[in-house]
C-alpha positions as CSV (number, residue, x, y, z in Angstrom):
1,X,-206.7,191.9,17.3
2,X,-205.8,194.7,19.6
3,X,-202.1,196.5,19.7
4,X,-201.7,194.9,23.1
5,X,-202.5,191.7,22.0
6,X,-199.9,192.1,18.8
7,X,-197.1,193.2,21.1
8,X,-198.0,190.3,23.3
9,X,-197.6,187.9,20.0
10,X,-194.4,189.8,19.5
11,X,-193.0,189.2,23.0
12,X,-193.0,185.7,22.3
13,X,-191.3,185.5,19.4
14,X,-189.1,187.3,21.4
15,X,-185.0,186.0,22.5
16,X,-184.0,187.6,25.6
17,X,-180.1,187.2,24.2
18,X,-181.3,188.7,20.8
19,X,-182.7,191.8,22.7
20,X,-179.2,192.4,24.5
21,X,-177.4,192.5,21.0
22,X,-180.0,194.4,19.8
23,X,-179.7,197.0,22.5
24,X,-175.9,197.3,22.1
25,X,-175.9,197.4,17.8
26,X,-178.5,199.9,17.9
27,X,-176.9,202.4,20.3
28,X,-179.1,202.3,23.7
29,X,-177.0,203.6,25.8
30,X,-176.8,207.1,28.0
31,X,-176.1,209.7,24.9
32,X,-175.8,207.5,22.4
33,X,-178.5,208.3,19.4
34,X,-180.9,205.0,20.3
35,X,-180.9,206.1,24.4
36,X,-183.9,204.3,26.1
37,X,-185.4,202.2,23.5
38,X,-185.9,198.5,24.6
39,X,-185.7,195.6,22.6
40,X,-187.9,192.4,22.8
41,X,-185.3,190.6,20.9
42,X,-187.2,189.7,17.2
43,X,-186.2,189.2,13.8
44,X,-187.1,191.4,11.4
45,X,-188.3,188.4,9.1
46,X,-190.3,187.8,12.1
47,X,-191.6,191.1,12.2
48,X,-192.4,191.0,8.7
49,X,-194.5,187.9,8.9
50,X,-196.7,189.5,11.1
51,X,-197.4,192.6,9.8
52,X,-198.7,190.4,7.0
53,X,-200.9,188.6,9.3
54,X,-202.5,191.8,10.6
55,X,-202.3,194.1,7.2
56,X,-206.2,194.6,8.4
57,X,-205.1,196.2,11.6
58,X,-207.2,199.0,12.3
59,X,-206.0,202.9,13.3
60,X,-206.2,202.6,16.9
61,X,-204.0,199.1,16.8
62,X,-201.4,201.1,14.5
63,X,-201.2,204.1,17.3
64,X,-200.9,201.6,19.8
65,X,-198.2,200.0,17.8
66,X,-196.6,202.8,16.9
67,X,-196.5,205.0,20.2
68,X,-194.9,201.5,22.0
69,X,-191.8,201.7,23.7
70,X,-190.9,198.4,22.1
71,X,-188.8,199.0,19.1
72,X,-190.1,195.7,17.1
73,X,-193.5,196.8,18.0
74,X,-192.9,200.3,16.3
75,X,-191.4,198.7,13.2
76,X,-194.0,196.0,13.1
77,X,-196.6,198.9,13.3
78,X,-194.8,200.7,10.3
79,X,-194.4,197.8,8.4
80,X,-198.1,197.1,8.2
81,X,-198.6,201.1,7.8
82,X,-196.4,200.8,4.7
83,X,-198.9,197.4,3.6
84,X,-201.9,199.3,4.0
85,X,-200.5,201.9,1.6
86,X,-199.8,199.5,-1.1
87,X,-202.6,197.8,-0.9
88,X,-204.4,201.1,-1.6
89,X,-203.0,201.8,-5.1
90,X,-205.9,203.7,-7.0
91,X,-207.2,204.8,-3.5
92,X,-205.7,208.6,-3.1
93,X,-207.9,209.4,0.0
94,X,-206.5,206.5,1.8
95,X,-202.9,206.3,0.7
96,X,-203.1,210.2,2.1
97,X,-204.7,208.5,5.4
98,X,-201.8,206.8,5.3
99,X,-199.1,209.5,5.0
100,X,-200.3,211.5,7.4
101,X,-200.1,209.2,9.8
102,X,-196.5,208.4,9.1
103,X,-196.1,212.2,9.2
104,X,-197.7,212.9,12.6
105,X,-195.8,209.8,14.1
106,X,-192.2,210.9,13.2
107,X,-191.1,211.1,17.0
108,X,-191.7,207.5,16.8
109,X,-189.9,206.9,13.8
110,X,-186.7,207.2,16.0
111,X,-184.0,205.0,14.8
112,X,-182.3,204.2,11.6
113,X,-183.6,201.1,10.8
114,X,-186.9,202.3,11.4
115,X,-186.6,205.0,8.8
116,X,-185.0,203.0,6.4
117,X,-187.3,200.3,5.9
118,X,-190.6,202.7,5.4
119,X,-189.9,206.1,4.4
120,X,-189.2,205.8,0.2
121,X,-191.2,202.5,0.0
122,X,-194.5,204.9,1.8
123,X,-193.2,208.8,1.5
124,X,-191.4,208.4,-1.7
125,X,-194.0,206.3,-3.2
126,X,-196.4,209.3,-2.8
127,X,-194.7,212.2,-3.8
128,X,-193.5,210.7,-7.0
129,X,-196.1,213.1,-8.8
130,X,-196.3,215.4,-6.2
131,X,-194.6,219.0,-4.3
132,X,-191.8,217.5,-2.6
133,X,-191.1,220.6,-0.1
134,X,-192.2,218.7,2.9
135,X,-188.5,216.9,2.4
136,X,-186.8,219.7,2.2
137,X,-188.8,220.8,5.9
138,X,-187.6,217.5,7.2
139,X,-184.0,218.3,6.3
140,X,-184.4,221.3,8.2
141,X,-185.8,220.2,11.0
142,X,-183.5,219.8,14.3
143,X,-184.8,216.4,14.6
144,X,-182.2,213.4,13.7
145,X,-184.5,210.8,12.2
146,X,-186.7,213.4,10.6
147,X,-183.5,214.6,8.4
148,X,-182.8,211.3,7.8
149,X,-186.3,211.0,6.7
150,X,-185.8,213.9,4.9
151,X,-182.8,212.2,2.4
152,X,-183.9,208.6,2.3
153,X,-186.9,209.2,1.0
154,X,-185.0,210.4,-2.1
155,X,-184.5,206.7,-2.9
156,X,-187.8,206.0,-4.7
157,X,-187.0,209.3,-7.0
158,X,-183.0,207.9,-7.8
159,X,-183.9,204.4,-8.6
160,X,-186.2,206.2,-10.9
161,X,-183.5,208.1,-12.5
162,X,-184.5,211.0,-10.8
163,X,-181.7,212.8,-8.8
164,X,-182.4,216.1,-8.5
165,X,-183.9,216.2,-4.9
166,X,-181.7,214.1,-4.0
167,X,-178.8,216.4,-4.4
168,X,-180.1,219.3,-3.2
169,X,-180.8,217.9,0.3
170,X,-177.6,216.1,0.1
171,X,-176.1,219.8,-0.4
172,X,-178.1,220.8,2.6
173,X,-177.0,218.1,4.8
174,X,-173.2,218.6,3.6
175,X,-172.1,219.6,6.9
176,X,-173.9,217.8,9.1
177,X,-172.4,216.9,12.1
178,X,-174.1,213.1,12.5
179,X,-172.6,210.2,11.4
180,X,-175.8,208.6,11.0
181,X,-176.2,211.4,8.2
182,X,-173.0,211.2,7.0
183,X,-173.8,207.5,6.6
184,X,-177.1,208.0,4.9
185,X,-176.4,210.9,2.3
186,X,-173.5,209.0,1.1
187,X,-175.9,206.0,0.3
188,X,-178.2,207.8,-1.3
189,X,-175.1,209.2,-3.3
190,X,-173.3,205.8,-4.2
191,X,-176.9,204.9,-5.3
192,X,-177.0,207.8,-7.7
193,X,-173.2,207.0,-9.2
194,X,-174.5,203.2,-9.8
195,X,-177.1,204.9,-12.4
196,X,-174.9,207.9,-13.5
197,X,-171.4,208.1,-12.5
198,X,-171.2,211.7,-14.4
199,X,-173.8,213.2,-12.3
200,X,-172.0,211.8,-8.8
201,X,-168.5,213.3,-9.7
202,X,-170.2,216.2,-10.8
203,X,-171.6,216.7,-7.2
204,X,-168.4,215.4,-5.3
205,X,-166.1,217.8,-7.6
206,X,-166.6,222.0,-5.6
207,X,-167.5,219.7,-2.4
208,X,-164.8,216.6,-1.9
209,X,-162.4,218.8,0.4
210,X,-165.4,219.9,3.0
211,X,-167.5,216.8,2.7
212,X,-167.5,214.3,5.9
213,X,-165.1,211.5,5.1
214,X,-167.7,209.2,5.8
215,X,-170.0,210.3,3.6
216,X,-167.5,210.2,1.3
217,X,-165.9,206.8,1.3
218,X,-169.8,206.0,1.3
219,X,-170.0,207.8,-2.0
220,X,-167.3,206.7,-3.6
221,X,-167.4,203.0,-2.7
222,X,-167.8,201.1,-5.9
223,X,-165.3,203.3,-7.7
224,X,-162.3,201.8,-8.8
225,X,-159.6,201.6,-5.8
226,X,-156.8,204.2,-8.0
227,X,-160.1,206.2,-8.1
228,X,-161.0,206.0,-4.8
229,X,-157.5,206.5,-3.1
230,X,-157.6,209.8,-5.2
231,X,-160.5,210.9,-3.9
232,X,-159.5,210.5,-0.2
233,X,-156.2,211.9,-0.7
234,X,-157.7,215.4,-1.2
């Protein structure tokens, strides 16, 4: 099965009406962050199911899939890139296949959801045991989604008790001026308050007054409401 040919399977799973909402939740419009991408209007369930139908699908399909301008085909393309990683646990030389792949295609990797669904469950995943700079690179890069890369790939490290990465690209991306960013750091910090509340007020102390309120109330969110109110009073 070519990439043409999956995209062609995708299209008619596709809902014309879907595609419109689509379009508008994820921000198409001229200088908005998702500007140009185009929608064929497909659940993500649907998007899962075949990615598991074509987990054989070979490098050329994934490129194709990858490098479409059809957002579910991208995602559909990542999902099955994230598949073929798992399925190659033991398998070093192909898991690293895999990442470089995932690394060379970041331009494509150019929304949230995107990012979000692949990047800890693949790029996490893999540098579990290994030099974690290339995340710090990402956070410094001027790209968007390649920052946002950067931090949400710290989720396979927190769940794991591990928050030390985490932190220090939060620090980096303190003052970012994205809400997108603002949005995901403060995620990744709520996640590491549900496992150590200590550690998160330890962060939020020296930095509540020149943190983004966003990223705050995202941080913050399952404290108590007294607690909370505190918080966003400074």
């Amino acid at each position: 099965m070519t990439g043409e040919e999956i995209i062609e399977e995708l299209r008619h799973l596709g809902n014309e009406e879907k595609a419109v909402h689509l379009s508008r939740f994820f921000k198409t419009g001229k200088g908005e962050y998702g500007e140009g991408d185009r929608f064929l209007g497909v659940k993500v369930p649907e998007q899962r199911e075949v990615a598991r139908k074509y987990g054989q699908a070979d490098w050329q399909t994934l490129e194709t899939l990858v490098a479409s301008p059809w957002h579910e085909a991208r995602l559909t393309g990542l999902l099955i890139l994230v598949q073929r990683f798992g399925q190659a646990r033991g398998n070093e030389a192909e898991r690293a296949l895999c990442v470089a792949f995932y690394l060379g295609h970041t331009a494509c990797i150019n929304n949230w959801d995107l990012v979000d669904l692949t990047c800890y469950k693949l790029l996490g995943v893999w540098l579990e045991d290994k030099d974690r700079s290339v995340l710090y690179r990402l956070a410094d890069s001027d790209n968007l989604w390649e920052q946002r890369i950067g931090i949400v790939t710290c989720m396979h490290f927190v769940r794991r008790g591990d928050f030390r990465d985490c932190l220090a690209i939060a620090d980096k991306l303190l003052r970012h001026p994205h809400d997108l960013i603002h949005k995901a750091v403060g995620w990744l910090l709520r996640e590491v308050g549900k496992r150590d509340k200590g550690v998160l007020v330890d962060f939020l102390a020296p930095r509540v007054q020149v943190m983004p309120r966003t990223m705050l109330r995202y941080a913050i969110e399952r404290f108590p409401e007294e607690e909370r109110r505190r918080y966003l009073e400074r």
